[in-house]
C-alpha positions in Angstrom: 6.4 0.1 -13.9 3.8 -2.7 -14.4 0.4 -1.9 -15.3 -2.6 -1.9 -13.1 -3.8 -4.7 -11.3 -7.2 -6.4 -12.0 -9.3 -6.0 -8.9 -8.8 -9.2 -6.6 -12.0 -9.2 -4.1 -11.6 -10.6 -0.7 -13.1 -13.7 -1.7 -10.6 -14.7 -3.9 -7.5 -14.0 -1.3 -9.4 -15.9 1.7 -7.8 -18.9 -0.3 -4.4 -17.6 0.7 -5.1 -17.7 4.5 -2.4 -18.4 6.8 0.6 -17.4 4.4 2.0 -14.1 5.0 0.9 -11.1 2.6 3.8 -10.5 -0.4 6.2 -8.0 0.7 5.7 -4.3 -1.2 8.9 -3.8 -3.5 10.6 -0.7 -4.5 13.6 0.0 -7.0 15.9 2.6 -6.1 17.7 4.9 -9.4 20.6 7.6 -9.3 18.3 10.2 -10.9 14.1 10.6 -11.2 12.4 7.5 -12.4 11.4 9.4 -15.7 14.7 10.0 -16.9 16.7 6.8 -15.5 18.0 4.1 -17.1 19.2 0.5 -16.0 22.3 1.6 -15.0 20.9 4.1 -12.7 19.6 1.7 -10.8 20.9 1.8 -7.5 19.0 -0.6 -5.0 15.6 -2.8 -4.4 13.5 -2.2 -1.2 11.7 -4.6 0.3 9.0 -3.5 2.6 6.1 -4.5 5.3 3.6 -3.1 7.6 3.4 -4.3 11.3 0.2 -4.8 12.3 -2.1 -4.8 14.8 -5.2 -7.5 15.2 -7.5 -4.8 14.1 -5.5 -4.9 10.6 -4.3 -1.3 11.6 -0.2 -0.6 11.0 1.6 0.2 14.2 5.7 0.1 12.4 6.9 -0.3 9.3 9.6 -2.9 8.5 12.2 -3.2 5.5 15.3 -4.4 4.6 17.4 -3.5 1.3 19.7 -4.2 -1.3 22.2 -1.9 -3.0 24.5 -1.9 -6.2 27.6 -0.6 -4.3 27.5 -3.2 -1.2 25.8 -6.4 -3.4 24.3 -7.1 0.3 20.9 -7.3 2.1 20.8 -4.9 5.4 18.5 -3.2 7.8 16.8 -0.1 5.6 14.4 1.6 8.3 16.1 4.7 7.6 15.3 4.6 3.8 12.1 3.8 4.0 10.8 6.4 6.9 12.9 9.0 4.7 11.1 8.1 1.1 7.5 9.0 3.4 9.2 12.6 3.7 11.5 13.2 1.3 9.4 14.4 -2.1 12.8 14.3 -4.1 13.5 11.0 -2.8 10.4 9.4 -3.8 10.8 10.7 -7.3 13.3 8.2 -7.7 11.6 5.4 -6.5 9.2 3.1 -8.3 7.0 1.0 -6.5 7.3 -3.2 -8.4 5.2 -6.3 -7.8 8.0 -9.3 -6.6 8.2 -10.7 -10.2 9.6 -7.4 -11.4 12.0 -7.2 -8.8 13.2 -10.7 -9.0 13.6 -10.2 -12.8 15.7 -6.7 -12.2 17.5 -8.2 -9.2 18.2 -11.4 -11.6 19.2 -9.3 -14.1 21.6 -7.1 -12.4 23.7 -9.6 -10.1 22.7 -13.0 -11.5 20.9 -14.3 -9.0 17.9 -15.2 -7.7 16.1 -13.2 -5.4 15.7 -14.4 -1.6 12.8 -15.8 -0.7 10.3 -13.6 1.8 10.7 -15.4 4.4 14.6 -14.7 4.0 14.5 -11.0 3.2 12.3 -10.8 6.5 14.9 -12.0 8.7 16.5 -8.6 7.7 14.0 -6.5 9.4 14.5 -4.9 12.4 11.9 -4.0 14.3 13.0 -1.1 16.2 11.1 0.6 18.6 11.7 4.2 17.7 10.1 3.6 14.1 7.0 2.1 15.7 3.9 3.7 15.2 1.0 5.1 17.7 -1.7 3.1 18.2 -5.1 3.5 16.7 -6.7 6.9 17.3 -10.7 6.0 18.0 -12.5 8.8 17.1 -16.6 7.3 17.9 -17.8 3.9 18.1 -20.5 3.6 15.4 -23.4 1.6 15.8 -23.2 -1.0 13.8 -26.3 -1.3 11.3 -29.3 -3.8 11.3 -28.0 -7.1 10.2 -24.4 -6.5 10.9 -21.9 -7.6 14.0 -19.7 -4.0 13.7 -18.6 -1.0 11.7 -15.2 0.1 11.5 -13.4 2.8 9.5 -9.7 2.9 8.6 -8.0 5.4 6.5 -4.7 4.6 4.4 -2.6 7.2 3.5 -0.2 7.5 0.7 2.2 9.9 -0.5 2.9 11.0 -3.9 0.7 12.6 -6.7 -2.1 10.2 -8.5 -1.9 11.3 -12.4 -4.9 11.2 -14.9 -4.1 7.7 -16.5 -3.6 6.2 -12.8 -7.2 7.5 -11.3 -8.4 6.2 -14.5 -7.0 2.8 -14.1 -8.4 2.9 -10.4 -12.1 3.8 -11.6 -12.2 1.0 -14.5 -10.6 -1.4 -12.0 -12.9 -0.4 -8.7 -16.0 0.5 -10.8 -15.9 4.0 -9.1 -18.2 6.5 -9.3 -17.3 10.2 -9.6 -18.4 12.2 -6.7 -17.0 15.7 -8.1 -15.2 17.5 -11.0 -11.7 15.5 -10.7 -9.9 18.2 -12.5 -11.3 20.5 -10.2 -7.4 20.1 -7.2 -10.3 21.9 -4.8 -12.1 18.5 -5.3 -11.5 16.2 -1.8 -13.3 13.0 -2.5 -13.0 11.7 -6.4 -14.5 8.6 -6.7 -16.1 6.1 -3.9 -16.4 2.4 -4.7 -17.7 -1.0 -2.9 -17.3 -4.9 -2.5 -20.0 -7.1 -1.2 -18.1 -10.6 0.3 -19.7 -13.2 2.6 -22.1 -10.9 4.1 -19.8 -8.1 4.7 -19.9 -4.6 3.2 -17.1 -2.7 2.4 -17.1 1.0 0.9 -14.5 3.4 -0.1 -13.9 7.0 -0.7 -10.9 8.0 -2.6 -9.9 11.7 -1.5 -7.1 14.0 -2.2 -4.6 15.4 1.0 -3.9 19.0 0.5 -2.8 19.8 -3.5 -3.1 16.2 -4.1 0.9 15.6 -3.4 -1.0 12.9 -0.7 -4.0 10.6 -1.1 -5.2 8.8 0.8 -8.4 5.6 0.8 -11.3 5.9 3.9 -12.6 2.6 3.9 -15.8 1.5 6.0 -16.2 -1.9 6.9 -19.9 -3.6 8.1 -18.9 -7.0 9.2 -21.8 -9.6 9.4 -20.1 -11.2 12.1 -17.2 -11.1 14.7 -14.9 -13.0 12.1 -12.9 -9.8 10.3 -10.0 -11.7 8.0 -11.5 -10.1 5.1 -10.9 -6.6 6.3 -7.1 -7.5 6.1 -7.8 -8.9 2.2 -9.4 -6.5 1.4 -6.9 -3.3 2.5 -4.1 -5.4 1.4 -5.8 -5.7 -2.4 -7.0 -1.7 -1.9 -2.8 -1.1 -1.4 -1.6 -3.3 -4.3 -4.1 -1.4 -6.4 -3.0 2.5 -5.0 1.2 1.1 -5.9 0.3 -0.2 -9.2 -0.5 3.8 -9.9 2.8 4.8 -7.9 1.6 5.6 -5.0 3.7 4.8 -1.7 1.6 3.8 1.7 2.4 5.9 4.9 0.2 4.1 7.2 -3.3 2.3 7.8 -5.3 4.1 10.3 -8.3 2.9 12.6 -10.6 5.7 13.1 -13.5 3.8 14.9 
């Protein structure tokens, strides 16, 4: 699995507006990812949220690739099941697209498709689609900013020592309780400061801490909001360099 990625701010992505976000890879293996080897592997998994204008996800796309049929397909059943299925997910790893171009290189000879062709694959079927935001309040937005929002994203598997410390050198998080502590909910919180908007985080355990999942409040200086997009897209990439697998992105207000 590749090592953690160095924090990319909001600021830095706006220079990739108007191109589609990189698609979230997986590789598939036989047996758990701590005991596999190459010739375990058994697929790639290429995935995407559908989103709403608000940034929140409302389906989840995906197409994949396996060993046995050496063919691209529909994989929405795969990819809801990995969200449920803990036994699955231990043999999943979550990859960047140059590690899965190298792997996918290096087990068929080829290159791997472009995005824009592995997204043809999707299917966006309605049954897979998820509900639409859940407002809780509608918070008064602060002196000096436009509007407050707050989105939660959820992910599934467990966070292990070396990963929350990646996330704390790489957000700059401060500890907000005893982290060895499983009755401990929130275990670090973090900010960014881009073009007059404010953005804060909260990173708290779900349950035993098989879940986690990121609250993220956004003050937006004004009614322009394509850095909330950047900026849960980088807070993602960051949560699946530590293998951690996203469920969903929430709007709570």
């Amino acid at each position: 699995m590749s090592g953690p990625h160095p924090f990319s701010p909001p600021s830095a992505a706006l220079s990739r507006h108007g191109s589609p976000p990189l698609l979230d890879y997986y590789l598939l293996y036989a047996v758990p990812v701590s005991g596999a080897n190459p010739a375990e592997r058994e697929g790639i998994l290429a995935e995407e949220f559908l989103l709403a204008e608000d940034h929140s996800a409302v389906g989840l796309l995906s197409t994949g690739w396996t060993v046995l049929d050496s063919r691209w397909g529909d994989a929405s059943v795969i990819s809801q099941r990995i969200r449920a299925d803990a036994g699955l997910r231990r043999r999943v790893m979550p990859v960047d697209r140059a590690t899965a171009a190298a792997i996918y290189r290096e087990t068929c000879g080829d290159e791997l498709p472009s995005e824009a062709t592995l997204r043809a694959h999707f299917i966006d079927r309605p049954a897979a689609r998820m509900p639409g935001a859940l407002r809780l309040s509608t918070p008064e937005a602060r002196p000096g900013f436009h509007e407050t929002r707050v989105y939660r994203i959820l992910f599934a598997n467990e966070l292990t020592p070396d990963g929350l410390a990646a996330l704390r050198t790489s957000w700059q998080m401060s500890a907000t309780g005893d982290v060895t502590d499983p009755g401990t909910r929130i275990v670090g919180t973090a900010g960014h400061r881009t073009r007059g908007d404010v953005f804060t985080w909260d990173l708290r355990r779900v349950g035993a801490g098989s879940a986690w999942c990121l609250d993220v409040t956004c003050e937006l200086a004004g009614s322009r909001d394509e850095t909330v997009g950047f900026l849960l897209r980088e807070l993602t990439t960051h949560m699946r360099a530590q293998g951690l697998i996203p469920v969903t992105i929430d709007r709570f207000c």
